[in-house]
PAKE-60033 format. One record per residue: x negated, y, z of N, C-alpha, C, O in turn; residue number from 1; residue in three letters. Coordinates in Angstrom, 2 decimals, padded with zeros to 5 digits. Layout:
% residues N
NODE X Y Z X Y Z X Y Z X Y Z NUM ALA
...
This chain:
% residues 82
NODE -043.19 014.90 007.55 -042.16 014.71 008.55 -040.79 014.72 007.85 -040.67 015.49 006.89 1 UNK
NODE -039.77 013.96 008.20 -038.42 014.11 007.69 -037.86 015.21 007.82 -038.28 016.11 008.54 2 UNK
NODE -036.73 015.25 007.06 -035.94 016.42 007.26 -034.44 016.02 007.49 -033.89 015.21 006.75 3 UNK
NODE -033.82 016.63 008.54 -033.25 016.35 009.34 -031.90 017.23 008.63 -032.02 018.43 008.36 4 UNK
NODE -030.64 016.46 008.39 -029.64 017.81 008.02 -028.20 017.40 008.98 -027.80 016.23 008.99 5 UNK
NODE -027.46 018.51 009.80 -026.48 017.77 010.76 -025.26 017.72 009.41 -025.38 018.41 008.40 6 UNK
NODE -024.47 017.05 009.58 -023.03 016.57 009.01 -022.01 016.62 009.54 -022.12 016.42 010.75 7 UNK
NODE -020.82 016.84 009.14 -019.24 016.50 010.44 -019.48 015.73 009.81 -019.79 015.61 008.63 8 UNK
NODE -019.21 014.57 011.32 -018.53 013.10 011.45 -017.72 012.83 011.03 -017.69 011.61 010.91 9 UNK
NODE -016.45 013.56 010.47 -015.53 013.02 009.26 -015.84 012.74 008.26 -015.61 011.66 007.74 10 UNK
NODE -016.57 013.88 007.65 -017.28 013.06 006.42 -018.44 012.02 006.24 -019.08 012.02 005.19 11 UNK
NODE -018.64 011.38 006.99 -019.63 010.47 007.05 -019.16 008.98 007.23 -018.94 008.61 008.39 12 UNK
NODE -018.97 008.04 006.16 -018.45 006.81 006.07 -019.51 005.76 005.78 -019.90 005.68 004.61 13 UNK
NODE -020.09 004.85 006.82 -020.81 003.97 006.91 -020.45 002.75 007.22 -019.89 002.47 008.28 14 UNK
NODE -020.85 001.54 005.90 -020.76 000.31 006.04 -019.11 -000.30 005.29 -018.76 -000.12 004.12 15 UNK
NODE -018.26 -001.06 006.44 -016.89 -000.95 005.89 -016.51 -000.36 005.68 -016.01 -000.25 004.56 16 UNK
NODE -016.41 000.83 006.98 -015.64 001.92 006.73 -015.60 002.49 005.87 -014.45 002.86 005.61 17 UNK
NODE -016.41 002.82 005.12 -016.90 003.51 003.78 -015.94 002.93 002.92 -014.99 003.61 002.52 18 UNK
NODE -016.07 001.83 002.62 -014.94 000.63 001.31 -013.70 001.12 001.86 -013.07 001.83 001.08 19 UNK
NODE -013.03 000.89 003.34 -012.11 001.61 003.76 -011.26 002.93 003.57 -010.10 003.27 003.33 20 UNK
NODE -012.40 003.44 003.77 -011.71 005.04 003.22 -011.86 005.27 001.92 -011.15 006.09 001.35 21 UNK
NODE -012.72 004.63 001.34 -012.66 004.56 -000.66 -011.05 004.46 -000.74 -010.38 005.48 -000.91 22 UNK
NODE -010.36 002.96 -000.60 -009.66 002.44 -000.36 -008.46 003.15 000.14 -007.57 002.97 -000.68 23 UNK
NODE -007.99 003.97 001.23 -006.78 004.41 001.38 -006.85 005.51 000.92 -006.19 006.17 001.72 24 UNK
NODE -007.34 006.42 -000.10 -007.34 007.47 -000.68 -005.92 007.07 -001.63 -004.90 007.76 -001.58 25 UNK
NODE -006.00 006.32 -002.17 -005.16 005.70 -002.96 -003.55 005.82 -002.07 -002.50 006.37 -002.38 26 UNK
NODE -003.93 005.10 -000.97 -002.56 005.12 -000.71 -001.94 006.20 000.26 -000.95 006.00 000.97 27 UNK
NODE -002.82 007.60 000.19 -002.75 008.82 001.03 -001.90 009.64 -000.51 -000.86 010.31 -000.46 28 UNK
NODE -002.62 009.36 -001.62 -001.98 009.84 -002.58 -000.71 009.66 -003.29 -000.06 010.44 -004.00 29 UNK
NODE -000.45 008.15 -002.83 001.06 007.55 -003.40 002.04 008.28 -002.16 002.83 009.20 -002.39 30 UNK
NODE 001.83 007.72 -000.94 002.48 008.61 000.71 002.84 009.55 000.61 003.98 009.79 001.01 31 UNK
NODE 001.80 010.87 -000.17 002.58 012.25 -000.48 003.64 012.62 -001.33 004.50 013.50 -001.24 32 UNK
NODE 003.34 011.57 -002.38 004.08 011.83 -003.67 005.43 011.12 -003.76 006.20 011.16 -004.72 33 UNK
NODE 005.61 010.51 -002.70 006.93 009.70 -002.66 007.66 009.40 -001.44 007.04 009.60 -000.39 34 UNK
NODE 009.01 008.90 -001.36 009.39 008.82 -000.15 009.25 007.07 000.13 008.71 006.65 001.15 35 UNK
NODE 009.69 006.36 -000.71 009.54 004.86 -000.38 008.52 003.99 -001.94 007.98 004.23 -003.02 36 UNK
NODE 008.74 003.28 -001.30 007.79 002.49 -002.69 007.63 000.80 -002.21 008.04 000.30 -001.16 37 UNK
NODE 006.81 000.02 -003.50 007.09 -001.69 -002.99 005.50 -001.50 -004.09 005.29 -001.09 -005.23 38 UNK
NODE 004.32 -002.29 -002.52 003.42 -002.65 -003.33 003.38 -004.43 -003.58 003.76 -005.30 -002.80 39 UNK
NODE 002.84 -004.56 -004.81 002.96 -005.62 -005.53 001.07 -006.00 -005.39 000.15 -005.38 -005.92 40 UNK
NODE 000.99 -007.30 -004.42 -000.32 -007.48 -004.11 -001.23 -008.39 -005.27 -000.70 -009.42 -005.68 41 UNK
NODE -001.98 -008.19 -005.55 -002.73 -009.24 -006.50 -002.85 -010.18 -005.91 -002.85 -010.11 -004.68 42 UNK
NODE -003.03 -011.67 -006.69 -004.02 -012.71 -006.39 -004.82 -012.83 -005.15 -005.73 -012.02 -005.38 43 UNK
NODE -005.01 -013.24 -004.19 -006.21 -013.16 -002.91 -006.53 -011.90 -002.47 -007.56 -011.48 -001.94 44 UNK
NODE -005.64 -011.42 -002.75 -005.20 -009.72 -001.65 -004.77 -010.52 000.03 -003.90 -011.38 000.19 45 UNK
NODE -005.43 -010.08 000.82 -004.66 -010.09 001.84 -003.71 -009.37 002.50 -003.89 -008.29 003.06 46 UNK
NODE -002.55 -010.07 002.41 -001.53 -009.14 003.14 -001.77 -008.13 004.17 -001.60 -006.94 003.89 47 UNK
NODE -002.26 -008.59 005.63 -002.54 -007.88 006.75 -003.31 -006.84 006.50 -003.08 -005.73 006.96 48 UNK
NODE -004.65 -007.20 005.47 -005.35 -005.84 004.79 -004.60 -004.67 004.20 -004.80 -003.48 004.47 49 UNK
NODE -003.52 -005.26 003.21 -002.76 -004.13 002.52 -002.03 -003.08 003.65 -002.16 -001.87 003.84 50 UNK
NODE -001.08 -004.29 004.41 -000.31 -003.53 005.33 -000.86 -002.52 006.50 -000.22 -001.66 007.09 51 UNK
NODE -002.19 -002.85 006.66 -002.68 -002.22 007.89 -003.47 -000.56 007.32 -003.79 000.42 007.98 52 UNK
NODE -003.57 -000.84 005.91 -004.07 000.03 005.20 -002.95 001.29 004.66 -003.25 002.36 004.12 53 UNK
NODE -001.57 000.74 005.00 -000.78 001.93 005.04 -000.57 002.57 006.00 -000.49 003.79 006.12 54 UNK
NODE -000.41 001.29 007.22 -000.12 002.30 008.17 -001.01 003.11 008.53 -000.59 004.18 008.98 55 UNK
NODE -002.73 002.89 008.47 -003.76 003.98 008.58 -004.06 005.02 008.34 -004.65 005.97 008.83 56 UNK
NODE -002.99 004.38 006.51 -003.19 005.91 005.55 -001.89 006.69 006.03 -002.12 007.90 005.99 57 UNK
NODE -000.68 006.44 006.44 000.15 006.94 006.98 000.24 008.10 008.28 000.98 009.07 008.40 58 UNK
NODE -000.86 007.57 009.17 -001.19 007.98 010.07 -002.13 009.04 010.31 -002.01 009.94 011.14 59 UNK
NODE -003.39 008.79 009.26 -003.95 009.87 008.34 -003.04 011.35 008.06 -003.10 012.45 008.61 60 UNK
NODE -002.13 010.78 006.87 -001.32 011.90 006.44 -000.38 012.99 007.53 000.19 014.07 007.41 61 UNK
NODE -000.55 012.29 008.28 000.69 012.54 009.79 002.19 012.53 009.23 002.92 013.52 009.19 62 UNK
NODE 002.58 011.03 008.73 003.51 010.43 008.27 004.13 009.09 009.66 003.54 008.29 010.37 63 UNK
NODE 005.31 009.40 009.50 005.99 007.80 010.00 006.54 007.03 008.53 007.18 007.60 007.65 64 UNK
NODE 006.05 005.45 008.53 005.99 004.72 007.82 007.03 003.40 008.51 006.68 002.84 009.55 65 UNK
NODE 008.17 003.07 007.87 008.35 001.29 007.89 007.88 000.80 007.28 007.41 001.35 006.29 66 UNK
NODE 007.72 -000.54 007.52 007.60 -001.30 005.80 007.72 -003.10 006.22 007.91 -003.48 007.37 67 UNK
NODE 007.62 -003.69 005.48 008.17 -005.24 005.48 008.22 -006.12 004.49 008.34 -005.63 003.36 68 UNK
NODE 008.16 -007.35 004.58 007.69 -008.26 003.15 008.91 -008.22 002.87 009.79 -008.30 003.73 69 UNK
NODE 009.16 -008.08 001.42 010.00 -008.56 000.89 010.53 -009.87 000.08 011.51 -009.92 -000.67 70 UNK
NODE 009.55 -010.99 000.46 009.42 -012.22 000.43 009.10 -012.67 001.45 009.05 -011.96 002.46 71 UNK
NODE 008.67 -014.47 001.47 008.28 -014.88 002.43 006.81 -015.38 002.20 006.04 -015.87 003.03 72 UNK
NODE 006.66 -015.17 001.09 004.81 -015.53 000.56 004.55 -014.26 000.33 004.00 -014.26 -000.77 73 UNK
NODE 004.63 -012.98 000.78 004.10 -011.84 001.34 003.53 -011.21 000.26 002.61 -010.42 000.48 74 UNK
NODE 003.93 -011.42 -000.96 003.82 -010.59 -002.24 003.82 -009.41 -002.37 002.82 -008.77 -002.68 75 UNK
NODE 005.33 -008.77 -002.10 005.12 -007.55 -002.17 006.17 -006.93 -000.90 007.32 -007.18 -000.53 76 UNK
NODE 005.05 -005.94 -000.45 005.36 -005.00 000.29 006.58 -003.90 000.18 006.79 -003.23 -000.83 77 UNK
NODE 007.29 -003.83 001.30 008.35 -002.63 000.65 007.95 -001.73 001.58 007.29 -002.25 002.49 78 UNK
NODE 008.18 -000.20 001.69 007.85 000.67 002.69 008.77 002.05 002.34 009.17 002.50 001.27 79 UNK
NODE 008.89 002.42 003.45 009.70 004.45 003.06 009.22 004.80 004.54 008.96 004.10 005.51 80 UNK
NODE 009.18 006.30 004.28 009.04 007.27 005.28 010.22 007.66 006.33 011.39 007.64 005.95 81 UNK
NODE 009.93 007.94 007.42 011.15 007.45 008.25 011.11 008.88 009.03 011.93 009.12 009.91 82 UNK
């Protein structure tokens, strides 16, 4: 018979979500350590991915975040804590 073990639901990341929260660890760690910053996107980064991934991780941290392209081909991101 299996064995059965319960978990908190926070720690349990399945499927995307999982790549997801891999993923804004990164930018939970830059958020603390700074007040503003400009991310610089690679090659076939999607913008809306990057941006939506701060404000998540922002929201996470229990941070208020601006932020805004600082181009118009959506390169790089600027952002500060507000």
């Amino acid at each position: 018979m299996p064995t059965f073990t319960a978990l908190d639901p926070a720690t349990v990341h399945i499927g995307r979500q999982r790549g997801a929260h891999e993923a804004r660890q990164f930018y939970l760690e830059v958020l603390k350590s700074t007040e503003a910053g400009a991310i610089d996107l690679e090659p076939g980064e999607n913008p809306a991915v990057v941006k939506r991934r701060l404000r998540e991780s922002a929201k996470l941290a229990g941070l208020r975040v601006r932020s805004g392209w600082q181009d118009d081909r959506q390169t790089t991101l600027v952002w500060k804590r507000v």
